[in-house]
N, C-alpha and C positions, 0 to 999 in steps of 0.2 A: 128533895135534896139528893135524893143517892140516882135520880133520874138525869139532874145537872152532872155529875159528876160521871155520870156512864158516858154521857154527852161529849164533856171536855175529854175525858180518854180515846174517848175514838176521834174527836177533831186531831189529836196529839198525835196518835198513831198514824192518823192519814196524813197530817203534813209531814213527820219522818219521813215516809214513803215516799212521799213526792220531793223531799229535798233529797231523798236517797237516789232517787229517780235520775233527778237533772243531774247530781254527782256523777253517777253511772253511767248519764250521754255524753258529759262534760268531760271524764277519763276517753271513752269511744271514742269520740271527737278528736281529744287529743292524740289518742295512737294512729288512727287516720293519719292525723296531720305530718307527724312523724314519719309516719309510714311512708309519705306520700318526698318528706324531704331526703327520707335515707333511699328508697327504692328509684325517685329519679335523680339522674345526672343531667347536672349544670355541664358539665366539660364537653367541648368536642375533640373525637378522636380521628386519627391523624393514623392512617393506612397506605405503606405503598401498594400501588399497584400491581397483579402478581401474584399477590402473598395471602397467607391465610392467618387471622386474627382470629382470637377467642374473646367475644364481648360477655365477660361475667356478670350475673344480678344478683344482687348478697339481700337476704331476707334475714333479720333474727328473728331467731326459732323461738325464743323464752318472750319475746312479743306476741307471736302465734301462740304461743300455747296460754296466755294471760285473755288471750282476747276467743280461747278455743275453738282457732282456727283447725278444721276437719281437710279439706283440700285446697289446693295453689293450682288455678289454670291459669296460663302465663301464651299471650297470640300476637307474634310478633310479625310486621309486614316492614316490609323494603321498600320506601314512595318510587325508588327507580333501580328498578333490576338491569338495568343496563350497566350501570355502576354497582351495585355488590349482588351477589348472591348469598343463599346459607348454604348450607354443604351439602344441603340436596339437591341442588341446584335448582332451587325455587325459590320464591320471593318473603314466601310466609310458611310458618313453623308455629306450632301449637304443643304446650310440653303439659303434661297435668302430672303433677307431686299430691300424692293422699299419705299427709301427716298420719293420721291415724294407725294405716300398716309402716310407717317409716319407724325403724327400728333404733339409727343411727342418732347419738345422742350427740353432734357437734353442736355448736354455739349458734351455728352458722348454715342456712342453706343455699347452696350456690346451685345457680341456670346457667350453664356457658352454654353462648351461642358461638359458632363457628361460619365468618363470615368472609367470601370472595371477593378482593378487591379487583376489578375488573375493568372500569375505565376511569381515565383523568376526569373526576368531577368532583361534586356533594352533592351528598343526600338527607332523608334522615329516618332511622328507623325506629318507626311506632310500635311501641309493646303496651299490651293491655293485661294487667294482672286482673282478676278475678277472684275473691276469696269468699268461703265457706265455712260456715263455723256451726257447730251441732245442734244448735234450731235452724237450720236451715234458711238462717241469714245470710244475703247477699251485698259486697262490697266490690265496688271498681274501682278501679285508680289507672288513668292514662297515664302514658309518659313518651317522651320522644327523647332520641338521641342525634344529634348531627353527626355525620362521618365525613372525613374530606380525605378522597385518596387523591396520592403522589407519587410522582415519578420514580421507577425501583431504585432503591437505594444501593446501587451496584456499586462497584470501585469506577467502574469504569463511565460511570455517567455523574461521578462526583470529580471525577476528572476534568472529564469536558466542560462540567459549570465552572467549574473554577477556574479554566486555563482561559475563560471568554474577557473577560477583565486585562487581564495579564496579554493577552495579544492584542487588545483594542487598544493598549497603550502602547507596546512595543511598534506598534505600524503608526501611531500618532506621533511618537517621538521621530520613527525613519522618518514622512511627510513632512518633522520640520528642518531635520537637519540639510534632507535634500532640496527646501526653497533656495532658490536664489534670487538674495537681496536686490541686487542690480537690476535683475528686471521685474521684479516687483515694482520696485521704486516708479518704473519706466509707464508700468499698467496703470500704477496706480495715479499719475500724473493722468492718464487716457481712461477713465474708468468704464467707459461705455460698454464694452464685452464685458467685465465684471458685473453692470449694473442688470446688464441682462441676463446673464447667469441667476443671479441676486433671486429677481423676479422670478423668473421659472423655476428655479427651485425652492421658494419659500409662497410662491404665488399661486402657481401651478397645480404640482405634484399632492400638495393636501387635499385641492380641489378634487384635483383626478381621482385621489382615493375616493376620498367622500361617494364624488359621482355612483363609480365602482359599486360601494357597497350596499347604495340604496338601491341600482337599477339593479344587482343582483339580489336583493337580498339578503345580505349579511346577517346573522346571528351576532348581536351588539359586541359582544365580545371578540371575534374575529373581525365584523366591521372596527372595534377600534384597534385590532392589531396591523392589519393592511393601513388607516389612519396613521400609527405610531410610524411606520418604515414611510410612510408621502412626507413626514413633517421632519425625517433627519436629513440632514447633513451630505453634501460628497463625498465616498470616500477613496482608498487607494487605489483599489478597481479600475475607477474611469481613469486616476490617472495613468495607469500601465496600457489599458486601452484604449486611451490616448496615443499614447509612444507606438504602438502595436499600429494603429491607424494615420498615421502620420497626421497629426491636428498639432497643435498649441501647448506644447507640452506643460509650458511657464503659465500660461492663464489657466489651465485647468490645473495646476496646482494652488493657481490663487482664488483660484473659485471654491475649490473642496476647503482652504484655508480661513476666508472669508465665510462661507456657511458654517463652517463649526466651531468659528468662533461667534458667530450673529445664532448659534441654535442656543446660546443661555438664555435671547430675549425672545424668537421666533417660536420653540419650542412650548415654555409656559405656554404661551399666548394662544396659540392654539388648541391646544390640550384643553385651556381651561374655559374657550369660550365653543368653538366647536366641536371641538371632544367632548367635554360636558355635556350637551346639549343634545347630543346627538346618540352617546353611546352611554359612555357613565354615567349619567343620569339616570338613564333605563336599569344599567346596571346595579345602582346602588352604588357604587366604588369611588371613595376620592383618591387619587394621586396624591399624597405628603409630598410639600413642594420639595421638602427637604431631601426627601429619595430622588428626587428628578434633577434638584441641583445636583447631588452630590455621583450623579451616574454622569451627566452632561461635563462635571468637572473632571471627571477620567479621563475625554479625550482632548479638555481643553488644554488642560496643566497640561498636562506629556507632548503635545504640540508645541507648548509654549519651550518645555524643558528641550526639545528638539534643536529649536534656535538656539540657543543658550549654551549647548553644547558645539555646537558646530561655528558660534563668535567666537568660542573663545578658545576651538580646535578644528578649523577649516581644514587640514588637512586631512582632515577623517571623512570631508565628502564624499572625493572619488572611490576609497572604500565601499561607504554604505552604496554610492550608486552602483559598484558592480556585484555587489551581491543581492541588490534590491528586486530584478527579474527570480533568481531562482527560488531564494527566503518566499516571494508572494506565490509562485508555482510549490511552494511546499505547503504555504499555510491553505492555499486553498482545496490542495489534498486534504489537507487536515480536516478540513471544515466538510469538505463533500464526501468522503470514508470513513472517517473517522466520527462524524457528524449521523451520518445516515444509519451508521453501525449503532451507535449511542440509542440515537434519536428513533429508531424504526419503529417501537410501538406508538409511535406520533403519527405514522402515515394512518394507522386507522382512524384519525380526523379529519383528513383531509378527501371531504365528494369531491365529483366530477365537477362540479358547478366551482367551486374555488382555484379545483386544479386548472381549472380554464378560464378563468376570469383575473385569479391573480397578476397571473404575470402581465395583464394589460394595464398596469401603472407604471411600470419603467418602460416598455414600450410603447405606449402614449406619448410618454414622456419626451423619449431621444425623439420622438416625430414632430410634438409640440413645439421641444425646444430649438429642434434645428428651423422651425419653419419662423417659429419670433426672432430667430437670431438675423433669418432671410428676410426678414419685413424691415427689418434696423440694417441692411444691408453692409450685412458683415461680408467678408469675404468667404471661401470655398472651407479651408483653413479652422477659420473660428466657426464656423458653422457645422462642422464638425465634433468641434472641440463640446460648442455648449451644448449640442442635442445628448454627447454621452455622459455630461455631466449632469446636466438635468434629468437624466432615468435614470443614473448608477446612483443607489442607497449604499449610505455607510450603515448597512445592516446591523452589523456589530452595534452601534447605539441603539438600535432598538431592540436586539436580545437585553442591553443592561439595563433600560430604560421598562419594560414591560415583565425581566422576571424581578428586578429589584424594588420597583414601586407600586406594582401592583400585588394582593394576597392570593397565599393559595389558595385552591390549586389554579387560581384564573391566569397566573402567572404564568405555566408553562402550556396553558391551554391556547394563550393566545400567543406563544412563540412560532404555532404552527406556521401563521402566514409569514413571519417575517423568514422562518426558514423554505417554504415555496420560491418567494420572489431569491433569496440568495442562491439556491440556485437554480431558476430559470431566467434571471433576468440577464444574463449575458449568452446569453445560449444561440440568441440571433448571430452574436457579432462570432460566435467559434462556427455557426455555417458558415459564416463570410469569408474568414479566415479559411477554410478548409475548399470553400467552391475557389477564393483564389488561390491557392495552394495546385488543386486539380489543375485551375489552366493555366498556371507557369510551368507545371509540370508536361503538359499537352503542348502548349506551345514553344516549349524549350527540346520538345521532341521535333516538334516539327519543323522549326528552324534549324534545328542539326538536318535533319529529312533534305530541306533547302539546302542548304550549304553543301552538302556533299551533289544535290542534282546537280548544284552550279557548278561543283570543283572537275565534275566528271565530263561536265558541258564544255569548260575551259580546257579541260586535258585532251578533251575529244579534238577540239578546236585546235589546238595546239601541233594535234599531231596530223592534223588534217594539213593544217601549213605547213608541214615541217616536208609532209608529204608530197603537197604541193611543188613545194619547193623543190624535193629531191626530182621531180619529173620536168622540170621544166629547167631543172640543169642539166639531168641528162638528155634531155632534147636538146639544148643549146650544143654540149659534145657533140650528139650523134650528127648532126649538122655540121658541125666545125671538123668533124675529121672526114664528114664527106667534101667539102670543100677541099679540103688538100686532098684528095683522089682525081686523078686524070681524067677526061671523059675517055679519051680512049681506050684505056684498060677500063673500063668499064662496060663499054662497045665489044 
């Protein structure tokens, strides 16, 4: 009897033990888990570039000391130190906190890491805590953090995003008050140079890109920003060089008018079958059609409000056309000074390989285009007209088009190219302009050179007869007074 009974007390005892047991894993377990949801972050954090940031790691201490944690080693790596550093300027940092000698009774133990935003990207950085508690139990727990740096948050670079909007409308409204209906009407009766405008720059120019960024090798992201600048639009550009070139001035207004009102259905279309495909795909990234409508309706509306303005106050044309030369010689200081000032930590993405490959899609372009315009046997004129409309981008849509619908930081990573091509893609036509510049200059000397050899040849000439003439009258005298002399007084 009392042998059963020793029996059942120790079964009793030992199952306590072991439901004590699994209690005691089941609590451990639980703080782990805990552990594991207070110590990682869900959020990504959001750095300009530039700057120094302090990423805090909050432990509580009355957790540690329930679970009598003895030490905290905390080994944090940077997956890309080209984008952050820590403030040693290295990629990885090992911190170890020993509770034990920690004297400090806060609630709360804080790691601040101290970390270098240093180029337009994302990364993410891995910390691995490590704990220690007075049997000499060991506990890990990973975690990572995403960081996305961005462009510095300067006054003066929150200026220029913001003025890019507001001038792609201001030049879309000039563009329409300066059409003239009448000869619209006229083209539009003869479409054939618009049709082939049409083509090369909706047909063309994407291809070209495309071409471009495979035979170079494109990085997907830059491949679809050089893409984004093939698939817009004409803009005011060509038509001022136009005017400058003596071309077509009317049809290359109705051609930059005609593409960006056909870029609401050209645009998608593109984007979402060989853009996708090509780029975004790789990427991961979708366009919301909604950001690409609503950036392509910026220069629609205001084109459209152009006309609108100018029916129902034509007298305000001649206005805007004589201020319309020096307004575009302002903005596009604006854009290349004020642009370049802004924008300058951007040239550190752009290789050699870009910087020399880019600008061969507007100049492709004006070659391609002037040669189909020659196959359709346009005249001297229009074949001018369409080759600089075919290479000139309304760059401006694809700044609004790539930082508004695409996420950061990809956003302004891929403005790099469209800011390349704005300004070298006219850079052909300011040698042109400057080699004839030199030889009107040269030969407007030398023609003065001619003119005076001639004036001096006729005056020589002049006085050669003049001279002439005085000796061959005083011969006529000196004969005529010898005539009346005697021979004999002479004898």
């Amino acid at each position: 009897m009392s042998t059963n009974i020793m029996i059942g007390l120790i079964s009793l005892i030992t199952l306590i033990t072991v439901i004590n047991g699994i209690d005691l894993n089941t609590q451990l377990n639980h703080w782990i888990v805990n552990d594991q949801l207070l110590m990682c972050f869900n959020e990504t954090y959001k750095i300009p570039i530039l700057t120094t940031h302090v990423f805090r790691i909050t432990f509580n201490r009355t957790r540690f000391e329930q679970r009598n944690i003895q030490s905290i080693n905390l080994l944090a790596t940077i997956i890309d130190r080209k984008v952050l550093q820590f403030q040693n300027n290295s990629d990885q940092i090992m911190i170890k906190i020993d509770l034990s000698n920690d004297h400090k009774r806060n609630q709360t133990i804080d790691i601040d890491l101290k970390i270098k935003a240093k180029y337009l990207n994302r990364t993410l950085i891995n910390y691995n805590i490590k704990t220690i508690d007075i049997n000499e139990q060991i506990d890990l727990l990973n975690c990572s953090v995403e960081v996305l740096t961005l462009p510095p948050q300067l006054l003066r670079t929150k200026i220029f995003l913001r003025s890019i909007p507001f001038i792609v409308i201001f030049i879309s409204i000039q563009m329409g008050i300066l059409l003239d209906i009448v000869v619209l009407k006229e083209l539009v009766h003869r479409p054939i140079a618009v049709a082939i405008g049409f083509i090369c720059q909706y047909g063309l120019m994407p291809m070209i890109a495309f071409t471009i960024t495979k035979i170079f090798q494109y990085p997907p992201l830059y491949g679809f920003g050089l893409f984004a600048v093939g698939c817009c639009p004409g803009g005011s550009t060509s038509n001022q060089l136009t005017v400058i070139f003596d071309g077509d001035i009317n049809l290359s207004v109705l051609m930059s008018f005609v593409s960006t009102l056909t870029s609401f259905l050209m645009m998608p279309i593109w984007f979402y079958t060989l853009g996708n495909y090509a780029y975004l795909h790789e990427l991961k990234i979708i366009i919301p059609f909604q950001s690409l409508m609503r950036s392509l309706a910026t220069t629609v509306v205001s084109l459209s409000i152009g006309m609108i303005i100018v029916y129902f106050f034509p007298k305000l044309k001649p206005y805007v056309h004589r201020i319309v030369k020096p307004v575009s010689i302002l903005l596009l200081f604006y854009f290349f000074i004020f642009g370049t000032y802004v924008n300058f930590y951007l040239f550190a993405y752009i290789n050699l390989r870009m910087a020399l490959t880019t600008p061969l899609l507007p100049w492709v372009g004006y070659i391609l285009g002037g040669v189909v315009a020659w196959i359709f046997q346009q005249d001297w004129i229009r074949i001018k007209t369409i080759g600089i409309e075919t290479g000139i981008q309304n760059v401006g849509i694809a700044f609004l088009v790539l930082l508004y619908s695409l996420p950061e930081p990809e956003n302004h990573q891929s403005t790099v190219i469209a800011m390349i091509v704005s300004y070298i893609s006219s850079q052909p036509f300011y040698i042109i302009l400057l080699i004839r510049f030199i030889r009107k200059k040269c030969f407007k000397k030398k023609e003065v050179q001619i003119k005076n050899i001639v004036e001096v040849d006729v005056k020589l000439k002049d006085e050669l007869e003049n001279s002439s003439k005085s000796m061959i009258k005083f011969h006529q005298e000196v004969d005529h007074d010898l005539q009346k002399v005697p021979l004999s007084s002479i004898v």
